[in-house]
gemmi code that builds the backbone of each chain (N, CA, C; Angstrom):
import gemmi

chains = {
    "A": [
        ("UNK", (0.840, -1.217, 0.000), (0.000, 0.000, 0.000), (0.874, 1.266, 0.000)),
        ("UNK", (1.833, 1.289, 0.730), (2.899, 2.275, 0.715), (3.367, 2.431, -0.388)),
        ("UNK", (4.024, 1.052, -0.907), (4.716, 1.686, -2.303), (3.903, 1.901, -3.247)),
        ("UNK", (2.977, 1.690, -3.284), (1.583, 2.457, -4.765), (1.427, 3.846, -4.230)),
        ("UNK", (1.553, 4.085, -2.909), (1.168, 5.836, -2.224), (2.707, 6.242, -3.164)),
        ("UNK", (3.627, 5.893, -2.477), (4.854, 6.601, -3.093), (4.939, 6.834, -4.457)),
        ("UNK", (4.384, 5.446, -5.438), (4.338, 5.303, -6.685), (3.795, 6.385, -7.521)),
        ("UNK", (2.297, 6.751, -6.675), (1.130, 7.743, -7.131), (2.460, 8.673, -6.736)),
        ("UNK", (2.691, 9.256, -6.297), (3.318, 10.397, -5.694), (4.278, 10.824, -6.632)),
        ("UNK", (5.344, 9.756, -6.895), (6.734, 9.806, -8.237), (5.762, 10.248, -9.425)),
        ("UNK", (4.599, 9.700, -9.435), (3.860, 9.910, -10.968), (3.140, 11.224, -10.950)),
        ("UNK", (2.195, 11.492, -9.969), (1.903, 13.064, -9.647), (3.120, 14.048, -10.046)),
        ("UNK", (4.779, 13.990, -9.312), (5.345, 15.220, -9.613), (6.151, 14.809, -10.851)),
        ("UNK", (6.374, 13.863, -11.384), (6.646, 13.504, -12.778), (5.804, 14.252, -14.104)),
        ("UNK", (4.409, 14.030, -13.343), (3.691, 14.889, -14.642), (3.295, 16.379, -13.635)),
        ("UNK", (3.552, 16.861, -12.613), (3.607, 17.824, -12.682), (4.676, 18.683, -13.095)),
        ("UNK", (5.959, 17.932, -13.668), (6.995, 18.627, -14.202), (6.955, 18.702, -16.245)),
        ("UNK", (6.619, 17.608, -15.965), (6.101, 17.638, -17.508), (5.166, 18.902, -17.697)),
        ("UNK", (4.010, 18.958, -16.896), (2.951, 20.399, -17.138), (3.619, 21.485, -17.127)),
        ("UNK", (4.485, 21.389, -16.214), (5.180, 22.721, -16.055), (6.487, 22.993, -17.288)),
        ("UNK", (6.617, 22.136, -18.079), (7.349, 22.479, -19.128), (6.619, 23.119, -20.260)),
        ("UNK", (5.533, 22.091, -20.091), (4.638, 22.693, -21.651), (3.826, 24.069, -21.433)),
        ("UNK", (3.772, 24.367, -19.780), (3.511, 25.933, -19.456), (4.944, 26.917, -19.703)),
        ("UNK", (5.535, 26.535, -19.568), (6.774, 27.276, -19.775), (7.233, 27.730, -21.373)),
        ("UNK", (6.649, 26.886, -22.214), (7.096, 26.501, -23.387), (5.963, 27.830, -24.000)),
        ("UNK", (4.329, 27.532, -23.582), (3.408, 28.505, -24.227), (3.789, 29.698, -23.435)),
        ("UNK", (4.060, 30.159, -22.643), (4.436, 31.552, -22.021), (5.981, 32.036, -23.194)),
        ("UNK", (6.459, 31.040, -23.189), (7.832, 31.677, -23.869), (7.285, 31.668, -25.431)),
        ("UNK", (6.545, 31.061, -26.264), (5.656, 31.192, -27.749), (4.747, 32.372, -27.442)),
        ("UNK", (4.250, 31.937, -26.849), (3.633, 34.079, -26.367), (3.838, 35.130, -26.078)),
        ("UNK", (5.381, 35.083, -25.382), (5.838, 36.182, -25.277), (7.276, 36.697, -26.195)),
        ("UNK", (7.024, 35.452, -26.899), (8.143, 35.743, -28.464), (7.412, 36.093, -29.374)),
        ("UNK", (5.743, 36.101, -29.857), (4.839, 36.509, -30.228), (4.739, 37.990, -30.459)),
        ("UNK", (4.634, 38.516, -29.122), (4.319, 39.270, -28.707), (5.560, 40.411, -28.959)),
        ("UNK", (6.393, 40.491, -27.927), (7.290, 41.109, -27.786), (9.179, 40.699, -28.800)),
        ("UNK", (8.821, 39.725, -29.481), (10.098, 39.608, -30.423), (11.189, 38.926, -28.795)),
        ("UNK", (12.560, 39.197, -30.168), (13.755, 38.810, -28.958), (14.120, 39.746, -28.044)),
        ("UNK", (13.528, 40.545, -27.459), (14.094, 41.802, -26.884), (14.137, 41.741, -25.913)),
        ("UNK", (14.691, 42.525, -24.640), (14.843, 42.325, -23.697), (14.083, 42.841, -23.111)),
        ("UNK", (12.879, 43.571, -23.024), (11.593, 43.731, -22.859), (10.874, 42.049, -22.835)),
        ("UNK", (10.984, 41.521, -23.513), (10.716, 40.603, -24.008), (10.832, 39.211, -22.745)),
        ("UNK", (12.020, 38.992, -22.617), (12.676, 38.190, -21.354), (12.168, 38.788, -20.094)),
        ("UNK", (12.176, 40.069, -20.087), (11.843, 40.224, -18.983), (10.213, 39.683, -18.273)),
        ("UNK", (9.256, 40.335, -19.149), (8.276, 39.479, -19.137), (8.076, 38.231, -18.719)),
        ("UNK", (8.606, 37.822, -19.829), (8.891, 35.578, -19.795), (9.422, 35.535, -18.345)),
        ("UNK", (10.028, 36.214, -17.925), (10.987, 35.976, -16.397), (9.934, 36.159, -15.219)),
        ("UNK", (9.072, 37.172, -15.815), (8.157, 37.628, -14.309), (7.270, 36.802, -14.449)),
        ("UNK", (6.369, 36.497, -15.862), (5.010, 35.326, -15.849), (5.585, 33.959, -15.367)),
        ("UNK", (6.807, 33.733, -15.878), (7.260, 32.159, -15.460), (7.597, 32.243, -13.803)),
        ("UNK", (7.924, 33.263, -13.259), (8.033, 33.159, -11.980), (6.653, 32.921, -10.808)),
        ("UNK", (5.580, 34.082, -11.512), (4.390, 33.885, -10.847), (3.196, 33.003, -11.300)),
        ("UNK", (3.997, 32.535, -12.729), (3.104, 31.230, -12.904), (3.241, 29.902, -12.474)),
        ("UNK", (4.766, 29.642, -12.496), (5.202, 28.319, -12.337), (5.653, 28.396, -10.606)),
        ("UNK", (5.883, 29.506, -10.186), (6.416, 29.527, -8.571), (5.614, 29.706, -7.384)),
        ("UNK", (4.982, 31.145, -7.897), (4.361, 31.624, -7.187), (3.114, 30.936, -6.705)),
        ("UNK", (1.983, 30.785, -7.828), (0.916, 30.317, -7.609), (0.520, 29.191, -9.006)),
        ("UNK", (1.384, 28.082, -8.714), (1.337, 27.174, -9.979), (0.190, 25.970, -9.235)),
        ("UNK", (0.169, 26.267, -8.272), (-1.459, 25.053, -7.855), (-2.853, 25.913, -8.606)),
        ("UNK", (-2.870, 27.084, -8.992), (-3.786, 27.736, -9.450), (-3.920, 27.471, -10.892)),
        ("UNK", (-2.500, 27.757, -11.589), (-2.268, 28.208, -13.023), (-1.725, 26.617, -13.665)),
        ("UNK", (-1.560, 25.969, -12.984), (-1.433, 24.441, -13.472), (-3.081, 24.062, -13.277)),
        ("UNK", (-4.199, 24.152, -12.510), (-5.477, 23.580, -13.053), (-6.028, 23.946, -14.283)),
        ("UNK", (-5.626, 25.479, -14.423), (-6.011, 26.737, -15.379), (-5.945, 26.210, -16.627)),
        ("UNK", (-4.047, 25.716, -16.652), (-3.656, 25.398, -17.822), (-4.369, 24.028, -18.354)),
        ("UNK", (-4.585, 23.002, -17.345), (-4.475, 21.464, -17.349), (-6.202, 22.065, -18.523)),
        ("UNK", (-7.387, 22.719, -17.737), (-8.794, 23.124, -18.195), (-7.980, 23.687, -20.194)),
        ("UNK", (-7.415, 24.623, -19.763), (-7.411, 25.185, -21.054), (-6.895, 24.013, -22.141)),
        ("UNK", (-6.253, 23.199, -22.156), (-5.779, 22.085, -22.697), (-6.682, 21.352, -23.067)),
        ("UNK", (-7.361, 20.966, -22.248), (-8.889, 19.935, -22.068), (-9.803, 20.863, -23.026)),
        ("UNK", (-10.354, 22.012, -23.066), (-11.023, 22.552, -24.017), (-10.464, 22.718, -25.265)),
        ("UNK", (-9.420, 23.061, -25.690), (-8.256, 23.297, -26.818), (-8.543, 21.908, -27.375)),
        ("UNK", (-8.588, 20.819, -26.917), (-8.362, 19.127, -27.552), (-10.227, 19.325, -27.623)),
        ("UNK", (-11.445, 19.844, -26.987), (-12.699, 19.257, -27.439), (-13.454, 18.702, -26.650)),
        ("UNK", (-12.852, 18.957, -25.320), (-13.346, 17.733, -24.103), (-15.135, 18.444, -24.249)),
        ("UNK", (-15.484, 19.350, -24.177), (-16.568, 20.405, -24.557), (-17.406, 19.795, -25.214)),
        ("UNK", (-16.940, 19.334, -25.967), (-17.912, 18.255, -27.376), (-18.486, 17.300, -26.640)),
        ("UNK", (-17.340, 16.378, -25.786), (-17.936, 15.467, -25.172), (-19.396, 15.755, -24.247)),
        ("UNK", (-18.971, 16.561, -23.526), (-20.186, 17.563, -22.406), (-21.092, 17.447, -23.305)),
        ("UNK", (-21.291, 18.249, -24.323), (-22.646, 18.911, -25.293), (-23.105, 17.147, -25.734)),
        ("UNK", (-22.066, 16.654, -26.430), (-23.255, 15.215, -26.564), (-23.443, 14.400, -25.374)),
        ("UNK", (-22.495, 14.248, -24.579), (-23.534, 13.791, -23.140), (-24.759, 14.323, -22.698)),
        ("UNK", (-24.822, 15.865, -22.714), (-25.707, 16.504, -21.646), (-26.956, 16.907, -23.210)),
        ("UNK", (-26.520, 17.096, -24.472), (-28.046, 17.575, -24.770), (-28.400, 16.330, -26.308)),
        ("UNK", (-27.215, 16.134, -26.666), (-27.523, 14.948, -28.059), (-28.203, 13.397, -27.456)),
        ("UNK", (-27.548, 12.978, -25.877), (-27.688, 11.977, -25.478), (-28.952, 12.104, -24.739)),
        ("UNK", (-28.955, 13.310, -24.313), (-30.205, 13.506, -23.429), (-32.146, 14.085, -24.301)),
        ("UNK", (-31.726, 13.183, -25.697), (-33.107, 13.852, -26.273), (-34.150, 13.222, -26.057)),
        ("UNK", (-35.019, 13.293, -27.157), (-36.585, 12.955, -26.436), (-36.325, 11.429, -26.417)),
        ("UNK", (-37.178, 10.690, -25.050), (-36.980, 9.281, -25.424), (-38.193, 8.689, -26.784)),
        ("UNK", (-37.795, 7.425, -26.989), (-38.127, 6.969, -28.340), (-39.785, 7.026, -27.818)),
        ("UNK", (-40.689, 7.809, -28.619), (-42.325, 7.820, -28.792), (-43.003, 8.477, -27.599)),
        ("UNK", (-42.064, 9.434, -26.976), (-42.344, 10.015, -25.473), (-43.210, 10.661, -25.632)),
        ("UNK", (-42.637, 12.410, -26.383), (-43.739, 13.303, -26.059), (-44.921, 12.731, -27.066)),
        ("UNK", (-46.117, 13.747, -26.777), (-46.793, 13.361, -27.599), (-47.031, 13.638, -28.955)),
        ("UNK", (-47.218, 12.800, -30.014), (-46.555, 12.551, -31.281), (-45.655, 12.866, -31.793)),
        ("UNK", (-44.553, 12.740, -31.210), (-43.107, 13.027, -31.095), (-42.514, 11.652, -31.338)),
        ("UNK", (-41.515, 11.776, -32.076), (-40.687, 10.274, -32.211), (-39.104, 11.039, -31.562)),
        ("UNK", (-38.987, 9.974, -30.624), (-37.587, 10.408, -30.251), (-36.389, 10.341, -31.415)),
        ("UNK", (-35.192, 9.997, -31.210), (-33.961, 9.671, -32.529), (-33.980, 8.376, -32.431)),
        ("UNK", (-33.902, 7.553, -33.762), (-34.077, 6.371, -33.998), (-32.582, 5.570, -33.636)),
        ("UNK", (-32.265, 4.248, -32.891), (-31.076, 4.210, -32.835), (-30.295, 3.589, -33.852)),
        ("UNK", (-28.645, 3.854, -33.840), (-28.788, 3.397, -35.543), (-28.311, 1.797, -35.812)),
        ("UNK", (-28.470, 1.650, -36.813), (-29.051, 0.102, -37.240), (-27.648, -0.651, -37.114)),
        ("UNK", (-27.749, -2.246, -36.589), (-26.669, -2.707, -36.318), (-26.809, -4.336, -37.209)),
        ("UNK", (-27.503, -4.088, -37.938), (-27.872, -5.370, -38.519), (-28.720, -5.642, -39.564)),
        ("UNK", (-28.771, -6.538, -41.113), (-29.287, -6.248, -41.655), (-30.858, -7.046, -40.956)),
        ("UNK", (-31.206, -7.934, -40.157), (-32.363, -8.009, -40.009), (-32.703, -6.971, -39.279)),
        ("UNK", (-32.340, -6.006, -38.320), (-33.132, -4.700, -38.003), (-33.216, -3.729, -38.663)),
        ("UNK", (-32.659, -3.382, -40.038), (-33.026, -2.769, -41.032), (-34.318, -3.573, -41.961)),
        ("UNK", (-34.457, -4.818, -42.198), (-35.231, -5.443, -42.792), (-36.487, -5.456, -41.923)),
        ("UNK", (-36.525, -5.091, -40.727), (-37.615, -5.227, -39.524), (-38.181, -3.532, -39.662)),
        ("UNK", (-37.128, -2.632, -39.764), (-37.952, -1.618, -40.149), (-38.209, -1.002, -41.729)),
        ("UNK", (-37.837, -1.768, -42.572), (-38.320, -1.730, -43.916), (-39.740, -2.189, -43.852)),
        ("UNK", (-39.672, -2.773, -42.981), (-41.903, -3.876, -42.910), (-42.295, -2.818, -42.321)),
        ("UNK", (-41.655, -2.099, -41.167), (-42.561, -1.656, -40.424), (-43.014, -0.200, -41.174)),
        ("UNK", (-42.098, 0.189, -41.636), (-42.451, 1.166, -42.595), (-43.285, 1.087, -44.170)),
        ("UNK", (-42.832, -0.176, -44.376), (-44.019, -0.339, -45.378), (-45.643, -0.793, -44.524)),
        ("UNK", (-45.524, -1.101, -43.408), (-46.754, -1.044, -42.795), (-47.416, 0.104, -42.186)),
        ("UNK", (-46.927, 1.061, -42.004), (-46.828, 2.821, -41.735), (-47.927, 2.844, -43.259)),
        ("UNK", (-47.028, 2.905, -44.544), (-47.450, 3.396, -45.811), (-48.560, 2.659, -46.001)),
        ("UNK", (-48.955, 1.800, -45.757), (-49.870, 1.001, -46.075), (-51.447, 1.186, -45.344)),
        ("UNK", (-50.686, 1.402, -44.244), (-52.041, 1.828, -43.267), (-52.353, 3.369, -43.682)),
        ("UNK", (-51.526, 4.458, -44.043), (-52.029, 5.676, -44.331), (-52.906, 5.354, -45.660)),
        ("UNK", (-51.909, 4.649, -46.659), (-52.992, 4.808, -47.910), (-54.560, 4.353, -47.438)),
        ("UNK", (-54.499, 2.869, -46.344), (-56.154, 2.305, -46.641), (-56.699, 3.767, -45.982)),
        ("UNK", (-56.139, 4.289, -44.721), (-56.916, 5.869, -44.536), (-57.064, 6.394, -44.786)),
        ("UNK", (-56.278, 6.594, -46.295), (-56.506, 8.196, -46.887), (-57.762, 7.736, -47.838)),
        ("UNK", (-57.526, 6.363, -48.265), (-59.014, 5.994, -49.581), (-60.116, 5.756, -48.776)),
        ("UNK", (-60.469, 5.344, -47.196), (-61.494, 5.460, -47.077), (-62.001, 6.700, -46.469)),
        ("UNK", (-61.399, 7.573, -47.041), (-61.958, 9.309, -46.984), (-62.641, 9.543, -48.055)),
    ],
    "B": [
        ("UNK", (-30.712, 2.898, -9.864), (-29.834, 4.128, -10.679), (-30.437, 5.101, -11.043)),
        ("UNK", (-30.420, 6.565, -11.429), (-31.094, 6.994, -12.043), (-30.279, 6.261, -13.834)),
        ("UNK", (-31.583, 6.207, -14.631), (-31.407, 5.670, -16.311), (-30.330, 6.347, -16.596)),
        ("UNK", (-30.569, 7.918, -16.958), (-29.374, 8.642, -17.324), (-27.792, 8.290, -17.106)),
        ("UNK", (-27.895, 8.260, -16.135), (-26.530, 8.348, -15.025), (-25.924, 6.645, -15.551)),
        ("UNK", (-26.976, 5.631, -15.550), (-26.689, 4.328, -15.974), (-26.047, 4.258, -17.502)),
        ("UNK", (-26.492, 4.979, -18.278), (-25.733, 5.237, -19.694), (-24.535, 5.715, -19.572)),
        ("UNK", (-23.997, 7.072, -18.789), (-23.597, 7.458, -19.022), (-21.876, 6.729, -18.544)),
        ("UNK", (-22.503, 6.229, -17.374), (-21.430, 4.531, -17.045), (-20.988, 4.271, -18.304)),
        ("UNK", (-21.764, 3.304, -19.125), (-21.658, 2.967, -20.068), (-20.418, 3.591, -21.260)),
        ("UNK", (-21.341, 4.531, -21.072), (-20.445, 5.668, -21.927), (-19.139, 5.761, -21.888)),
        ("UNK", (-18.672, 5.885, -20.307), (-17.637, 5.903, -19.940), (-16.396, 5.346, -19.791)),
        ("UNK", (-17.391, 3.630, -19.688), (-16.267, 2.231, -19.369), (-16.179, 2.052, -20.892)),
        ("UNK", (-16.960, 2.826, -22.171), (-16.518, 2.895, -23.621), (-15.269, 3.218, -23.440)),
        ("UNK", (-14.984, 4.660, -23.023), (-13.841, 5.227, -23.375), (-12.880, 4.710, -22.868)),
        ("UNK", (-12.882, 4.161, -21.497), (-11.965, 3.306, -20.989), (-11.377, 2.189, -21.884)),
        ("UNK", (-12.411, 1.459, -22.475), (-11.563, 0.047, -23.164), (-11.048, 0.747, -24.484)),
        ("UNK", (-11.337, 1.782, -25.084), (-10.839, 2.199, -25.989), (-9.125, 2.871, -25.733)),
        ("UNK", (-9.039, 3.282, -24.691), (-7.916, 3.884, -24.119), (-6.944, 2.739, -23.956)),
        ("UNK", (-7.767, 1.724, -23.305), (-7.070, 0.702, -22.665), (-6.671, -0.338, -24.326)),
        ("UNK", (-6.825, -0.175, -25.301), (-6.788, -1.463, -26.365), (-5.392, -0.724, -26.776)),
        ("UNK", (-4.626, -0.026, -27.387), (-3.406, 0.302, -27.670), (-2.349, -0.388, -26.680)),
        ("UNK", (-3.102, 0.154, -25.456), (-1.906, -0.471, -24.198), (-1.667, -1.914, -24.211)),
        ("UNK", (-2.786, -2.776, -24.437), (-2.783, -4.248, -24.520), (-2.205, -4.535, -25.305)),
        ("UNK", (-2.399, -3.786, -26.781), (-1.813, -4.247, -27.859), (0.005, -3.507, -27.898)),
        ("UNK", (0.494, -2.535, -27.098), (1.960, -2.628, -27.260), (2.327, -3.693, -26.110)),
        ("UNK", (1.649, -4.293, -25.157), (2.541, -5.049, -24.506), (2.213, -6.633, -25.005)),
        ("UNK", (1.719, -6.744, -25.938), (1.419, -7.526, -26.693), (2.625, -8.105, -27.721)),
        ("UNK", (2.532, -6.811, -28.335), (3.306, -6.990, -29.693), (4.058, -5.851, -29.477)),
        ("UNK", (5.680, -6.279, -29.537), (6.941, -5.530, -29.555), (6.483, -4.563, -30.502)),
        ("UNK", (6.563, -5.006, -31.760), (6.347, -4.106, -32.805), (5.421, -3.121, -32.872)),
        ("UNK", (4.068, -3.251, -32.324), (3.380, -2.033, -31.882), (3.925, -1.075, -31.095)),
        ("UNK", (4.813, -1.527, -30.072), (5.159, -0.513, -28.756), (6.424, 0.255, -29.470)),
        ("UNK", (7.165, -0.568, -30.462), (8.100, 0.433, -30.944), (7.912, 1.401, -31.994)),
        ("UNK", (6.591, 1.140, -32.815), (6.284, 2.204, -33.853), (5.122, 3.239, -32.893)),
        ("UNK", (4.641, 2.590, -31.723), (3.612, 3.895, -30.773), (4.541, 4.898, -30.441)),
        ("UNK", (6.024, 3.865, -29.748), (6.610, 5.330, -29.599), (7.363, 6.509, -30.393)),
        ("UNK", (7.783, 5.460, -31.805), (8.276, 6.474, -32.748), (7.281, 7.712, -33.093)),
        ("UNK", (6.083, 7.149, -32.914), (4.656, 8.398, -32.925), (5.112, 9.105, -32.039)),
        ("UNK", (5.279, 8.821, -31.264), (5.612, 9.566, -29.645), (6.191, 11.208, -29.790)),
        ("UNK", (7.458, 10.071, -30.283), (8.359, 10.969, -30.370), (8.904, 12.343, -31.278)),
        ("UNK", (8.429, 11.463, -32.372), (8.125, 12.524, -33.512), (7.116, 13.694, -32.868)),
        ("UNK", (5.705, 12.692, -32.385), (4.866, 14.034, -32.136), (5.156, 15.144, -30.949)),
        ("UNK", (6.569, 14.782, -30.351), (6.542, 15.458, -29.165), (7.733, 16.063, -29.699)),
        ("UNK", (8.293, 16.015, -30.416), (9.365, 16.920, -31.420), (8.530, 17.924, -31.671)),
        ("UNK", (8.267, 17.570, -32.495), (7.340, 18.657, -33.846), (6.117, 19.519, -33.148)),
        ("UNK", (5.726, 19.251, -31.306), (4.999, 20.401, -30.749), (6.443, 21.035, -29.675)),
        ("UNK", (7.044, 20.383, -29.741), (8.260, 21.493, -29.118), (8.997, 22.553, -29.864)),
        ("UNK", (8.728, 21.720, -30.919), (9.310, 22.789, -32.394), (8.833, 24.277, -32.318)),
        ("UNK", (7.165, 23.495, -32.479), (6.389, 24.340, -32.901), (6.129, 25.709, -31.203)),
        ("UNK", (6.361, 25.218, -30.433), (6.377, 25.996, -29.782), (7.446, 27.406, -29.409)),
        ("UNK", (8.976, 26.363, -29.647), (10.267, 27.059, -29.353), (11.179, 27.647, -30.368)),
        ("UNK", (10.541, 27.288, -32.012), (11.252, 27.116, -33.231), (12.425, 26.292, -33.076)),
        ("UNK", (13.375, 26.076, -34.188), (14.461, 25.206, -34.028), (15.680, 25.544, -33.400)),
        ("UNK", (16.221, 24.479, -32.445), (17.405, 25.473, -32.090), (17.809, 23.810, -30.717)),
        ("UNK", (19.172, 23.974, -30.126), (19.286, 23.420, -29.391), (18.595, 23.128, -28.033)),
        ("UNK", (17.826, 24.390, -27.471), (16.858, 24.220, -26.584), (15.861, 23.150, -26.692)),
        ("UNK", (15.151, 23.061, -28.349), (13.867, 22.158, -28.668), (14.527, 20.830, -28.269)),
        ("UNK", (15.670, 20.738, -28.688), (16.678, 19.073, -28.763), (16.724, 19.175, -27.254)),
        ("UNK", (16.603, 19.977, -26.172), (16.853, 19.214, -24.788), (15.395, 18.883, -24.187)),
        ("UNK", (14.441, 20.240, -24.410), (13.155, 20.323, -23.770), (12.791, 19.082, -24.266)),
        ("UNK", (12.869, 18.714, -25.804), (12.205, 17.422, -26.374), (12.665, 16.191, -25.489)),
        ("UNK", (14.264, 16.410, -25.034), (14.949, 14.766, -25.084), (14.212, 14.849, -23.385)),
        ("UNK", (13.794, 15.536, -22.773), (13.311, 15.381, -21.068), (11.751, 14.866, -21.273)),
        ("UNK", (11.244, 15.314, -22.127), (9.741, 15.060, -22.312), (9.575, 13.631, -22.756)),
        ("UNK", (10.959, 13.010, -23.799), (10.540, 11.669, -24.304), (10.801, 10.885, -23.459)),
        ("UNK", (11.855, 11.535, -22.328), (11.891, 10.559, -21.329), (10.829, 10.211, -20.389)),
        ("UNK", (10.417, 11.535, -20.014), (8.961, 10.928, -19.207), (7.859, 10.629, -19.959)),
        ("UNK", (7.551, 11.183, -21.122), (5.923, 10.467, -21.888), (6.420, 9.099, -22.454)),
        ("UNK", (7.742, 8.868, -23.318), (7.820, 7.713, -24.050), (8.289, 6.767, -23.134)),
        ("UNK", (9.317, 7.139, -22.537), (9.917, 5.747, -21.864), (9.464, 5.238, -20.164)),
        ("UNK", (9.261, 6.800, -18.987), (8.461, 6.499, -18.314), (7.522, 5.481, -17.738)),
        ("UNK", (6.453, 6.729, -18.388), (4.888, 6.662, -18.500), (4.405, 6.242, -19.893)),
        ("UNK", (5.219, 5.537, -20.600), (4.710, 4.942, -22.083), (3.059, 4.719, -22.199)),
        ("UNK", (2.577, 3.698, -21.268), (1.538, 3.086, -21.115), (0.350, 4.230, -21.054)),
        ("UNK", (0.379, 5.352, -19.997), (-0.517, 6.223, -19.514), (-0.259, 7.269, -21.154)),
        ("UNK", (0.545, 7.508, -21.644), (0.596, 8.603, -22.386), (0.563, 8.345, -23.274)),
        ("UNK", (-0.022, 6.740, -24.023), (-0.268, 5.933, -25.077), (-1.734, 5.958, -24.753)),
        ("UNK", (-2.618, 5.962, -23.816), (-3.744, 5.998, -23.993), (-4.252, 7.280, -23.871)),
        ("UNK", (-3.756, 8.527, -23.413), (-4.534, 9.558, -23.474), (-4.210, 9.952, -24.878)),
        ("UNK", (-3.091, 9.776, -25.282), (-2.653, 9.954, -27.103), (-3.909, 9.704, -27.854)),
        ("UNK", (-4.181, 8.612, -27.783), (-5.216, 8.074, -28.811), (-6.347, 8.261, -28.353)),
        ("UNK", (-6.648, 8.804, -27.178), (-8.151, 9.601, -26.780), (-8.182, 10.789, -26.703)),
        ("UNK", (-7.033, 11.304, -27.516), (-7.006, 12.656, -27.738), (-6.995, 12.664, -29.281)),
        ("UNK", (-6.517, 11.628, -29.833), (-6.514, 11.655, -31.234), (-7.878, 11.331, -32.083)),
        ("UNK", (-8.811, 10.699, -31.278), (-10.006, 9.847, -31.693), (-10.912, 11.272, -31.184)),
        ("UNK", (-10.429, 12.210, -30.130), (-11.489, 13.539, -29.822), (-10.741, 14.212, -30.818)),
        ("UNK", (-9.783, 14.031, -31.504), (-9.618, 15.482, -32.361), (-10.369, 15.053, -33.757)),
        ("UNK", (-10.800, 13.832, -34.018), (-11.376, 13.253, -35.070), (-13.220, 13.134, -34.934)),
        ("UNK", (-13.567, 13.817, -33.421), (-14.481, 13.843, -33.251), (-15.478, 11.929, -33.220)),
        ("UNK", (-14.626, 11.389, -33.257), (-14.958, 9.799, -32.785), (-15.753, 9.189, -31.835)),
        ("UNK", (-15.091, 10.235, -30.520), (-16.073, 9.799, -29.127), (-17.041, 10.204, -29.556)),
        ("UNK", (-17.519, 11.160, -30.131), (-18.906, 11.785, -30.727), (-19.997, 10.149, -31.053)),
        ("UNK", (-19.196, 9.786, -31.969), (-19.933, 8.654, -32.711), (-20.272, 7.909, -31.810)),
        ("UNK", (-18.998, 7.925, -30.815), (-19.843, 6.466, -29.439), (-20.585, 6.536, -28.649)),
        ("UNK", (-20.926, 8.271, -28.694), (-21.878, 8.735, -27.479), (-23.013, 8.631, -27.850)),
        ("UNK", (-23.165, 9.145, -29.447), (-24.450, 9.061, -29.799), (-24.911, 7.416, -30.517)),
        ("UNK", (-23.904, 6.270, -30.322), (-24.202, 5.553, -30.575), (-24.680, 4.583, -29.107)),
        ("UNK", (-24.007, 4.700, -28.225), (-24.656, 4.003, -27.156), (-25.797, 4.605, -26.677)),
        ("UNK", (-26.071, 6.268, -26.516), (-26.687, 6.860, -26.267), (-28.162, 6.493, -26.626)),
        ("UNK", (-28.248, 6.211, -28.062), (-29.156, 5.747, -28.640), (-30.173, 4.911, -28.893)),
        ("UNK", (-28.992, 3.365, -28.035), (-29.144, 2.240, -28.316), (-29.553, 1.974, -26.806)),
        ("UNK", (-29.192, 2.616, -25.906), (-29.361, 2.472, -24.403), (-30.488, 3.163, -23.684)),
        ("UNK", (-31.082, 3.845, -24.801), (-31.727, 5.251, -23.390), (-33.078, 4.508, -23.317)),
        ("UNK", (-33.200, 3.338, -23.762), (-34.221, 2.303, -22.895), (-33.874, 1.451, -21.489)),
        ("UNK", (-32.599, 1.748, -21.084), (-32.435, 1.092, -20.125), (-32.558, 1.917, -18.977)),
    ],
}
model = gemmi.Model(1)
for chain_id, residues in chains.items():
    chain = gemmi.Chain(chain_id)
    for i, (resn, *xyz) in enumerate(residues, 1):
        res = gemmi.Residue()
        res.name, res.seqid = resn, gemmi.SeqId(i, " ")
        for name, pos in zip(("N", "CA", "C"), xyz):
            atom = gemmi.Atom()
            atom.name, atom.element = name, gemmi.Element(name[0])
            atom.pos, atom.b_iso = gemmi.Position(*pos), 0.0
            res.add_atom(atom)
        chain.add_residue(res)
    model.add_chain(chain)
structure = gemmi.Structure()
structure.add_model(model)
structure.setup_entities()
């Protein structure tokens, strides 16, 4: 049990050094961006890397870890969990068809080829005995 | 359970075995684990590049990073790779709305 605590622990500041490179890396692409090679320039990179990575890097390491996670799409995931996954269920509201799920086989495509020619079939005998 | 919450399990232990099938398959097969990490490595070049332009700095920042993502943590940074590569392809999309679909009777 100890050595998996220690283990977690080597692996926690392992990738918290890794984070802290690839923060180091976008502060210094942003502020070569920005300000060129100048010494204006460094100076900057010197003060953000100090109060990002020193000062208050339990803050600006979640910040970064979030901004990363949105940058890759994690967002997408959210929106089809919370509103694509969450639609109407199948024949809920009323006369509402929920989203059909999609077909994994040719006999459940062949099961709703009948059922749909039984749909068409029943409208026509309704519409001729009008 | 609440239903919802029961899918979304589902959903989840998806992404898991998907994460988890690369890993099986480099400790599987040599030959997978040595062309995952040539991916590795290349791809962790070419965003250090892109961050630092070329120069001897990229060649050290790179050679510390391959040590901990490739040789390390191979395993852990082989599966968020390819669940980052399958979200930049918009993939998980397909599995959400495919279990999603197929499940929201349960």
């Amino acid at each position: 049990m100890l050595t998996l605590l220690f283990s977690l622990g080597e692996i926690w500041a392992d990738f918290n050094i890794v984070l802290k490179i690839f923060v180091i890396m976008t502060i210094y692409s942003w502020v070569k961006n920005h300000f060129g090679n100048s010494v204006l320039g460094w100076v900057v990179f010197g003060a953000t890397c100090f109060f990002v990575i020193f000062e208050l890097w339990s803050i600006f390491g979640g910040i970064y870890l979030f901004y990363m996670l949105l940058l890759f799409g994690v967002s997408q995931i959210l929106i089809d969990f919370f509103f694509i996954t969450a639609g109407a269920p199948p024949g809920g509201a009323a006369g509402q068809k929920g989203l059909e799920s999609p077909v994994s086989s040719g006999k459940e495509l062949a099961g709703r080829q009948a059922q749909m020619a039984h749909a068409q079939r029943n409208f026509a005998q309704s519409f001729m005995r009008r | 359970m609440d239903q919802k919450g029961n899918v979304l399990l589902i959903i989840f232990a998806a992404f898991l075995v998907i994460a988890l099938i690369p890993i099986l398959l480099s400790s599987l097969f040599w030959q997978f684990k040595i062309l995952a990490q040539i991916i590795l490595v290349f791809m962790i070049y070419s965003t250090v590049r892109g961050f630092m332009g070329p120069g001897y700095i990229t060649i050290v920042i790179s050679a510390i990073l391959v040590y901990f993502m490739v040789f390390k943590y191979f395993e852990i940074v082989l599966g968020l790779y390819v669940f980052q590569f399958l979200l930049g392809l918009q993939f998980l999309s397909v599995i959400i709305w495919g279990l999603g679909t197929r499940l929201r009777g349960y």
